[in-house]
C-alpha positions in Angstrom: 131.9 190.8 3.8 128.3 190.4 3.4 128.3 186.9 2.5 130.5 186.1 5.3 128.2 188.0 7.9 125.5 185.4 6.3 127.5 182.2 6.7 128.1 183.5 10.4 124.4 184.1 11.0 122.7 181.3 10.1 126.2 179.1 11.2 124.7 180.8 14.7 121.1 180.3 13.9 122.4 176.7 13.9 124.2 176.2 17.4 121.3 178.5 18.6 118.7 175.8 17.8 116.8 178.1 15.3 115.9 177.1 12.1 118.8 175.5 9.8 119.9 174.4 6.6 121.0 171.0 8.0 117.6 170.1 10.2 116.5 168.1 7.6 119.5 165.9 7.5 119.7 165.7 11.5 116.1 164.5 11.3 116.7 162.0 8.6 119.5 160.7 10.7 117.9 160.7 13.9 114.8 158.7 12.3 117.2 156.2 10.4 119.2 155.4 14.0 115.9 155.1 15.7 114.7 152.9 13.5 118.2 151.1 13.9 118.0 150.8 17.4 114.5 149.9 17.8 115.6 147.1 15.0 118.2 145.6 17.5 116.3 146.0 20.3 113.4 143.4 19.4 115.8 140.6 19.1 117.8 142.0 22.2 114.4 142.2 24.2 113.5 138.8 22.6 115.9 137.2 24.5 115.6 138.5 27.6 111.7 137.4 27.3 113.1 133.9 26.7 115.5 133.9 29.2 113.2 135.1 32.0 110.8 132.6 30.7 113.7 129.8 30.8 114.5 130.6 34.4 110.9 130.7 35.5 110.1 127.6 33.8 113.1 126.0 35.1 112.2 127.2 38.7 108.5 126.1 38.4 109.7 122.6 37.0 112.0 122.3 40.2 109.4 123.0 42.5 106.9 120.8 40.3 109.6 117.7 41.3 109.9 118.8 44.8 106.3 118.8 45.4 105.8 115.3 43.6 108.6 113.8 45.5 106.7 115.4 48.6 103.4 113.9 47.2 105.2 110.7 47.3 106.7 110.7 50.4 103.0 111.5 52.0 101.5 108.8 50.3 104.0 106.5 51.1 103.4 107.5 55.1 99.8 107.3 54.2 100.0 103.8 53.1 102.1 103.1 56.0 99.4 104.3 58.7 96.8 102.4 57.1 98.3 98.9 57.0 99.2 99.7 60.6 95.4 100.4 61.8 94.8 97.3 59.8 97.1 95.0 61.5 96.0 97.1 64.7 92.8 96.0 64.1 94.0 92.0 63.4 95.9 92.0 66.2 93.4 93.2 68.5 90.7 90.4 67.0 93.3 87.7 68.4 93.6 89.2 71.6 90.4 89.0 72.4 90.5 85.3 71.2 93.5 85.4 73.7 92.0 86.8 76.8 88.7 84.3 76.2 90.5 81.1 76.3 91.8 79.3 78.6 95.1 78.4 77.0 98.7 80.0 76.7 99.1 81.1 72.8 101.9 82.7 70.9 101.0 85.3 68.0 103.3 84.5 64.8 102.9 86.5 61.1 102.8 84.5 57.8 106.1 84.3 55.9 105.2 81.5 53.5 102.3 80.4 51.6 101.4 77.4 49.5 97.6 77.7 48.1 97.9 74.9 45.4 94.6 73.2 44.7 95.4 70.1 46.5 97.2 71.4 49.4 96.9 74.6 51.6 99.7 75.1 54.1 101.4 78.6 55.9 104.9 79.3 56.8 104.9 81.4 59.8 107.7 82.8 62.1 107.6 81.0 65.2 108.4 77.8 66.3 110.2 75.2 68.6 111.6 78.5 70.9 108.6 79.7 71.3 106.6 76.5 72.4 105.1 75.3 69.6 104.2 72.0 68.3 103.5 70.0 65.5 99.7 69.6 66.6 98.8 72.6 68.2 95.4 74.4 66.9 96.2 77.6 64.8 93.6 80.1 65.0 93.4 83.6 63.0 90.1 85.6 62.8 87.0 84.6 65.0 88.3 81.2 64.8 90.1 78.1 63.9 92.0 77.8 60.7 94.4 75.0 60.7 96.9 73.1 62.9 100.7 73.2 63.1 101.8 70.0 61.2 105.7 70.9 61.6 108.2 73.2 63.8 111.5 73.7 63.4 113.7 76.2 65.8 112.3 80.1 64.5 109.8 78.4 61.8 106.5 76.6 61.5 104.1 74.8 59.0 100.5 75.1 59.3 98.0 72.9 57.6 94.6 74.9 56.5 91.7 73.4 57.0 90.6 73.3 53.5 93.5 71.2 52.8 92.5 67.8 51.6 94.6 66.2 54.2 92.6 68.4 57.1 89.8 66.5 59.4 88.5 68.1 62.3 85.8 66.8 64.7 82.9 69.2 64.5 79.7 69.9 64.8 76.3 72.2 64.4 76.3 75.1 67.3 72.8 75.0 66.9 71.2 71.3 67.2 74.4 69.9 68.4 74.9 67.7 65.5 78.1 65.9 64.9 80.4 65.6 61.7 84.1 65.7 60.5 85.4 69.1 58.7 87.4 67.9 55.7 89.6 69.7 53.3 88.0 70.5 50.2 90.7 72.7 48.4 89.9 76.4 47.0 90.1 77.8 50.4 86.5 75.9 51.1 85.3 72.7 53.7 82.7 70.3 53.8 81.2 68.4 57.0 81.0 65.0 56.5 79.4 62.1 57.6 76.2 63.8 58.4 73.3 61.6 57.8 70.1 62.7 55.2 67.1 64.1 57.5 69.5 65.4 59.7 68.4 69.1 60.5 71.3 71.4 59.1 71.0 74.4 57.4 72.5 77.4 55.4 74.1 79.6 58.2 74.9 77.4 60.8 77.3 77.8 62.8 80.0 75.1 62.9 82.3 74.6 65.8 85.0 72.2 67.1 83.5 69.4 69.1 86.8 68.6 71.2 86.3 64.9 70.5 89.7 64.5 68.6 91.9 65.6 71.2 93.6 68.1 68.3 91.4 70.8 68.8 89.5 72.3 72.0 86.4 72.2 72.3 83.4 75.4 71.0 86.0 76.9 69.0 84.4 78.3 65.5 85.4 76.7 62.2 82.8 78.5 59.9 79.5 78.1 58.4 77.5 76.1 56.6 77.0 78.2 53.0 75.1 75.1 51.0 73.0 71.8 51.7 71.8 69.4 50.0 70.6 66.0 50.1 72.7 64.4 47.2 71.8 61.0 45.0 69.7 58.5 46.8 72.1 56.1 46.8 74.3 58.2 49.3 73.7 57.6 52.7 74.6 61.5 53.9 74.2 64.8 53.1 76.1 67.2 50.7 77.3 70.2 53.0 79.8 72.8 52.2 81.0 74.7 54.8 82.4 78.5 54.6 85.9 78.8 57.0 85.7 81.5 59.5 87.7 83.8 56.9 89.1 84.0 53.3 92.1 81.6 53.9 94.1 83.5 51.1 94.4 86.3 53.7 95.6 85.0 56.7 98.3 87.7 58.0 98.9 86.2 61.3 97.8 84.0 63.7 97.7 82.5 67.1 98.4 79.2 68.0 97.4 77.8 71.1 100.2 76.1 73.0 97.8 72.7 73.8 100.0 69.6 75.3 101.5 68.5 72.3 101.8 64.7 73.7 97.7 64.4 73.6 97.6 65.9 69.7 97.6 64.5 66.0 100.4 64.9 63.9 100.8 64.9 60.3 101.9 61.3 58.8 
């Protein structure tokens, strides 16, 4: 009876939370599936780090594209405002050409371009419906840069002045002396026919002389950018002669709706 009073107390002692034969063996227990759990649970909280780091990663790359593609879309617009102030600013230069002359003109952009070294010609989007004429002075900038040489029904060829086929009737702003503009290719001129001693010099202005009958008179064609006097043997001076802009960037121009029956064409 005495040993079975024992096994009951400390069987009580046991459910009673007092000290035990067998809290040893809970303990070792409880420490080994601790140290299971905690085992699993690195690799379990592993990948939920990556996961989280997947989705935020994947939300931060979306957002990267959509501002890009915003980026884009800005500079695009951008771009778009600027070549509109620029061509604002074009157009507005050959109004005021407009308004100061005493001719009816039509403003055409430049489809077409042909800038070999021995011939300089434009393609531009008017023609025959709007007025113009193989003949008429074609003017972009400050001044003159060519003349039409040939118009269909929507289309037109323009011949630059520094193509070799070009001649203009000119002449110095300054001293009033006379010379022919001609075509020297590279986008560049030369006034001709301008005898040694003659006073000309670097940054003159040269202008049409309206002695042709292609081209009204005062009208600017450049200036000069070099002189010289050339062999002996010539009889005139070397003069090269700056157009009134870079020929290679002609955007649009005017041409000036002259009686075509009184001008020059092309043969």
């Amino acid at each position: 009876m005495a040993s079975l009073a024992t096994i009951i107390f400390f069987y009580v002692g046991l459910r009673l939370g007092s000290i035990s034969l067998f809290s040893p063996i809970e303990s070792t227990l409880l420490d080994s599936s601790g140290y299971l759990q905690k085992a699993f649970s690195k690799p379990m909280n592993a990948v939920k780090g990556f996961w989280a780091s997947y989705v935020v990663l994947r939300d931060v790359k979306q957002e990267n594209a959509a501002l890009r593609e915003r980026i884009a879309n800005l500079q695009r617009q951008l771009n778009e405002y600027r070549e509109a102030l620029i061509a604002n600013a074009r157009y507005r230069q050959l109004l005021k050409i407009k308004g100061r002359n005493r001719f009816q003109s039509v403003i055409a952009n430049v489809v077409g371009v042909d800038l070999a070294p021995w011939s300089a010609t434009l393609v531009i989007d008017q023609g025959r419906s709007s007025g113009i004429r193989p003949g008429m002075p074609a003017m972009a900038g400050p001044g003159v840069i060519g003349k039409v040489i040939e118009s269909g029904l929507g289309f037109s060829r323009i011949m630059l002045v520094s193509d070799y086929n070009n001649a203009v009737a000119a002449m110095v702003q300054r001293n009033r002396v006379r010379g022919i503009l001609k075509g020297a290719g590279h986008g560049g001129c030369t006034l001709a026919y301008v005898e040694k001693g003659v006073d000309v010099e670097v940054g003159d202005r040269i202008i049409t002389s309206g002695t042709d009958g292609v081209f009204p008179k005062g009208f600017l064609l450049g200036q000069v950018s070099s002189v010289s006097q050339g062999p002996a043997a010539d009889l005139f001076q070397d003069i090269t002669v700056k157009p009134v802009m870079d020929l290679n960037r002609v955007e649009e121009v005017m041409i000036l709706l002259t009686r075509s029956d009184l001008l020059e064409t092309r043969k």
